[in-house]
C-alpha positions in Angstrom: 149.8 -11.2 103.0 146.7 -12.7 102.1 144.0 -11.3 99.2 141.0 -10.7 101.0 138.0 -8.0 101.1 139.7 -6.1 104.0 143.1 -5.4 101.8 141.2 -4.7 98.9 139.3 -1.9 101.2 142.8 -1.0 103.0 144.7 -0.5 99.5 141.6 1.5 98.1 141.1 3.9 100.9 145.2 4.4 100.8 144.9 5.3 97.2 142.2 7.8 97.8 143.8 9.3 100.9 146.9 10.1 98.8 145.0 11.5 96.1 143.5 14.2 98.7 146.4 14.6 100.2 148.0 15.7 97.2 145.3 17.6 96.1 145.5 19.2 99.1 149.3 19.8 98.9 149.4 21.0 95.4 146.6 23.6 95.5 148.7 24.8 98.6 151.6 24.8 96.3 150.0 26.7 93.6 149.1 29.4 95.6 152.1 30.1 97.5 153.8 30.2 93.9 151.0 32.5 92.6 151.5 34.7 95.9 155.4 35.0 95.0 154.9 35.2 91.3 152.4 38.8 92.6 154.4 39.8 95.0 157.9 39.5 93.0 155.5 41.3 90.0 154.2 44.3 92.2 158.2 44.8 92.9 159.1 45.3 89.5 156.3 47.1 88.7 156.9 49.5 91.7 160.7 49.8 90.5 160.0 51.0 87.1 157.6 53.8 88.2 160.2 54.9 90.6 162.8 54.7 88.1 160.1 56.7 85.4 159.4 59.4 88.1 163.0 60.1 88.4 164.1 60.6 84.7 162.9 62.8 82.3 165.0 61.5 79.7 162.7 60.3 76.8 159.9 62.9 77.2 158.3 63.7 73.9 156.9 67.1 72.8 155.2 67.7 69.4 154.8 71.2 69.1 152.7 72.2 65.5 154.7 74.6 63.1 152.2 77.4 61.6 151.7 77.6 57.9 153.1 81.1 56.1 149.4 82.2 56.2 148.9 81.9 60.0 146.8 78.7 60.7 148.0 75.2 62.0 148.3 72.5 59.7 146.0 69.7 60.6 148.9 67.2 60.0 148.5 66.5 56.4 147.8 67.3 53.1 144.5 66.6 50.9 145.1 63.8 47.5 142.5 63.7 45.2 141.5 60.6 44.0 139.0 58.8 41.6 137.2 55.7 41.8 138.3 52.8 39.8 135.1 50.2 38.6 
């Protein structure tokens, strides 16, 4: 093989072909995995709501106990306190 002007051209259009090929390849890649990683995402997400909609275990209620004179309690109780300078 002899170094001339046309292997110099042939060896830098190689190395620019590969880099758009690969480009080309790994943005393909990256969306095919983003497209699973979504998909396998929407699955799980569509399995726990299923799996929430059927149990009622772990349902909360907080029902508000009345004071002796009639009223609710708003949920605590009033401390005095002074300013320090």
């Amino acid at each position: 093989m002899e170094l001339g002007p046309q292997n110099f051209l042939r060896t830098i259009l190689i190395i620019v072909a590969i880099y758009y090929v690969s480009k080309f390849l790994l943005k393909f890649w990256v969306r095919s995995k983003v497209k699973q990683a979504t998909s396998a995402r929407e699955n799980y997400v569509s399995e726990q709501e299923a799996s929430h909609k059927q149990g009622e275990a772990g349902k909360v209620h907080i029902n508000n106990k009345t004071d002796d004179s009639g009223h609710q309690s708003s949920g605590g109780e009033y401390i005095d306190y002074e300013e320090v300078d």
